[in-house]
LOKOLPA-265957 format. One line per 8 residues: number of its first residue (from 0); their letters; for each residue x, y, z of N, C-alpha, C, CB. Coordinates in steps of 0.1 Angstrom, whole numbers, m for minus. Glycine has a CB too. Layout:
N
NUM> a> X/Y/Z/X/Y/Z/X/Y/Z/X/Y/Z ~ ...
END
This chain:
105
0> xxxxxxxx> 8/m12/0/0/0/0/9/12/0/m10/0/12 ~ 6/22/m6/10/37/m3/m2/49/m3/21/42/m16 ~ 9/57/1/m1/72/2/m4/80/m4/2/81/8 ~ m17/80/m6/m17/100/m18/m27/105/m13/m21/100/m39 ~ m32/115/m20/m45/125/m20/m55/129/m34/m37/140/m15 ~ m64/124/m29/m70/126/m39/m72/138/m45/m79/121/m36 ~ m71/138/m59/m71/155/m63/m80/159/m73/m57/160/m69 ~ m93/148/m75/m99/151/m87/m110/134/m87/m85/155/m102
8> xxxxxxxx> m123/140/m92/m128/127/m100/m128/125/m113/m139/124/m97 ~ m131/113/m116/m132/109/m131/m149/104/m135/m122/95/m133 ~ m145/111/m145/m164/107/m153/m160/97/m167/m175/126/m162 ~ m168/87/m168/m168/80/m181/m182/76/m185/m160/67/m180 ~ m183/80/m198/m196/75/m201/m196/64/m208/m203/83/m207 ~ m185/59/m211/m184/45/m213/m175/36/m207/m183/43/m225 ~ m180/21/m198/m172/20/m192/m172/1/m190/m174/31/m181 ~ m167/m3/m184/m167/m20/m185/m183/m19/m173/m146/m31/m177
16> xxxxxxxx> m192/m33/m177/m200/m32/m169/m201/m32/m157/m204/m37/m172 ~ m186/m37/m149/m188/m40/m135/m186/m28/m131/m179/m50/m129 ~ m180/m16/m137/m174/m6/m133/m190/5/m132/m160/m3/m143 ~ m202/m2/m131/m211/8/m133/m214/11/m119/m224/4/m141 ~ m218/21/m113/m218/26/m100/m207/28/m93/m224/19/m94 ~ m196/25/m98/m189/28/m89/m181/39/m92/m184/18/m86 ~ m170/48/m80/m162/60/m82/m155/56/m81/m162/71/m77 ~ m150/59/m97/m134/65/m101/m126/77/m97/m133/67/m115
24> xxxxxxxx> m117/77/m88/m110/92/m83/m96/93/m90/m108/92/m65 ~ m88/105/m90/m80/107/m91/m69/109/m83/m83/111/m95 ~ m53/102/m82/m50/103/m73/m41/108/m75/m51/95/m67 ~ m30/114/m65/m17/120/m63/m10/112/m51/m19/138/m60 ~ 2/104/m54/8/97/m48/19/105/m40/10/88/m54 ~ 22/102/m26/29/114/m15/39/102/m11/17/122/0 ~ 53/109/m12/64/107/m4/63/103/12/70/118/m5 ~ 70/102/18/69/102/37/69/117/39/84/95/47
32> xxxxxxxx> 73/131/32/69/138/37/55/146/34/78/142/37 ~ 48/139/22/35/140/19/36/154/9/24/141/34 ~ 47/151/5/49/157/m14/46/153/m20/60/159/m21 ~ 43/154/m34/34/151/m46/48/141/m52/26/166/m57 ~ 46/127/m53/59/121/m62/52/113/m70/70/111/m54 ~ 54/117/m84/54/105/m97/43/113/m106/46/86/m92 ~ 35/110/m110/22/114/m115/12/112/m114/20/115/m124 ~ 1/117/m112/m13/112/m110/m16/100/m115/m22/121/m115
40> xxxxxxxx> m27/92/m106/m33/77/m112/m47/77/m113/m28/64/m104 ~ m52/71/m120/m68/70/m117/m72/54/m106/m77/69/m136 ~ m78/58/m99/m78/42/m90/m93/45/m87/m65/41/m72 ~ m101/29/m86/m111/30/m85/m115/29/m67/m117/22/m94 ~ m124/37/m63/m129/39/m47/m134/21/m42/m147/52/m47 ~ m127/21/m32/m139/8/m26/m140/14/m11/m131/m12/m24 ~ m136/30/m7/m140/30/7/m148/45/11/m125/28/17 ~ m152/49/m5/m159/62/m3/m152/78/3/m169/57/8
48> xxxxxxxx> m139/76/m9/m130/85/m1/m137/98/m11/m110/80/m2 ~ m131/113/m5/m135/123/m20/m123/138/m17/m159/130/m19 ~ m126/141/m28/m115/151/m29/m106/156/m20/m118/159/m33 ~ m95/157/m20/m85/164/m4/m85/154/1/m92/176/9 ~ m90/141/5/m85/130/15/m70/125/13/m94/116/14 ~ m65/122/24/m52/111/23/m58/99/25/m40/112/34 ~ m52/88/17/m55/77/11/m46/65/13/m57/79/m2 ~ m48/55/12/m41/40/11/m45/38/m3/m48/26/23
56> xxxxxxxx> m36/34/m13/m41/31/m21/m30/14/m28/m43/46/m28 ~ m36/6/m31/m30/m6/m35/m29/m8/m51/m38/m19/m29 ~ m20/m18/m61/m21/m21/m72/m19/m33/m79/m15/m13/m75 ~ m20/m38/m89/m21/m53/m94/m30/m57/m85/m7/m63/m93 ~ m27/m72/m89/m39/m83/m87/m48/m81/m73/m31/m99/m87 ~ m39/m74/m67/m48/m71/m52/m58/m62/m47/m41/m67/m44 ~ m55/m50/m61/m65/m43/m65/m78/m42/m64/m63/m43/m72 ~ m84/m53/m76/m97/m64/m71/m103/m66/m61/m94/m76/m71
64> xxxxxxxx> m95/m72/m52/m94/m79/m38/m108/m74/m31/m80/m74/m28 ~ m111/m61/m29/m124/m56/m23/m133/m58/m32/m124/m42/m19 ~ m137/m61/m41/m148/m61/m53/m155/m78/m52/m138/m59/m72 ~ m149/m82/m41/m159/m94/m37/m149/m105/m51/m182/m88/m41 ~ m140/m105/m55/m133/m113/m65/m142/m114/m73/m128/m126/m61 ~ m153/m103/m79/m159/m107/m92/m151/m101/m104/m173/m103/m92 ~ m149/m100/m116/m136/m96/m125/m141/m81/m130/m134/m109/m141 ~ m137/m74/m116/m135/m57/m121/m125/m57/m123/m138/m44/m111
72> xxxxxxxx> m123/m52/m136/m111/m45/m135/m109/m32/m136/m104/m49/m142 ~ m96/m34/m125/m90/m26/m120/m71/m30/m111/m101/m22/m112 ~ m61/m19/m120/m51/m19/m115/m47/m11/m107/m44/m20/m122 ~ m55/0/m101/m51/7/m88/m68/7/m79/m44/26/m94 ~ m64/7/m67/m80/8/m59/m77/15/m46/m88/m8/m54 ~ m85/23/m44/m86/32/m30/m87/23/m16/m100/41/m30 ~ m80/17/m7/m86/12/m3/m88/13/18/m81/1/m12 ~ m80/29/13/m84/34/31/m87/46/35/m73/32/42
80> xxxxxxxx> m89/50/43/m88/67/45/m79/69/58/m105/75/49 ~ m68/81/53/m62/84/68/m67/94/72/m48/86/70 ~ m72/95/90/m81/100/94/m78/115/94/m84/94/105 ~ m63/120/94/m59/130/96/m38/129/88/m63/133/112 ~ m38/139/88/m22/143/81/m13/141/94/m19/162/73 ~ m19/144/108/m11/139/119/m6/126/121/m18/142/129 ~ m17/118/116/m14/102/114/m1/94/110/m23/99/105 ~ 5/106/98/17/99/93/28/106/98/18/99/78
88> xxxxxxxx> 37/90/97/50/97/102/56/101/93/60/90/108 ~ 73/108/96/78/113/82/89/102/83/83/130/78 ~ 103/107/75/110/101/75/121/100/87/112/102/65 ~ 120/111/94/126/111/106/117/100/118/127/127/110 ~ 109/97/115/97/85/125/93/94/134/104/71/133 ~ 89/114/130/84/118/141/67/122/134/94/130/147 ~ 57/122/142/45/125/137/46/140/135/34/119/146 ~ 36/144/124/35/156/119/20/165/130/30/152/100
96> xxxxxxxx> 22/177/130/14/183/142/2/187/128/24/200/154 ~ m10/185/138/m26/189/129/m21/202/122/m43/192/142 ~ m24/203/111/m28/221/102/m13/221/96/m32/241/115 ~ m3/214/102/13/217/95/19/204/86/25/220/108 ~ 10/209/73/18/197/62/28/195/62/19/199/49 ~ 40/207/62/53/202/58/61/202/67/59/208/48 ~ 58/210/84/65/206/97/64/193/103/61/213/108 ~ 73/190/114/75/179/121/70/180/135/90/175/120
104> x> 69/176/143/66/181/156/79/171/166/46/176/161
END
């Protein structure tokens, strides 16, 4: 699993049938210090996350995994919410203080 933030949804009006009802988001994958690293992915929701959240998000075959093993596909999936930006550590292993993205506490 890794971290991002969601930064956008996706609309399709045409789409594989399993994929009907369900939200496609957009994501932005974050470093340990919760900087924007790589490029955006599209990953489909299994936990009801929406724009601005920090996220768990998984890829390959495990992807699936929440869809009950019926054949969605899908190579990226949402599959947590972090409750707050305090939650993560950085790379020094100290937690980050509420409202300060890029400080340490």
């Amino acid at each position: 699993m890794q971290i991002a933030r969601v930064i956008g949804t996706v609309v399709s009006t045409v789409k594989n049938e399993s994929l009907h009802g369900r939200k496609i988001l957009l994501v932005q994958t974050l470093n340990a210090d919760l900087k924007p690293k790589g490029s955006p992915m599209i990953a489909l929701d299994a936990v009801g996350a929406g724009v601005g959240e920090l996220v768990f998000w998984c890829r390959g075959k495990e992807a699936a995994f929440p869809f009950k093993r019926d054949s969605t596909p899908t190579d990226c999936t949402i599959v947590g919410i972090i409750d707050s930006d305090s939650h993560v550590f950085n790379k020094s292993g100290k937690f980050r203080k509420s409202g300060q993205s890029g400080k340490v506490s």
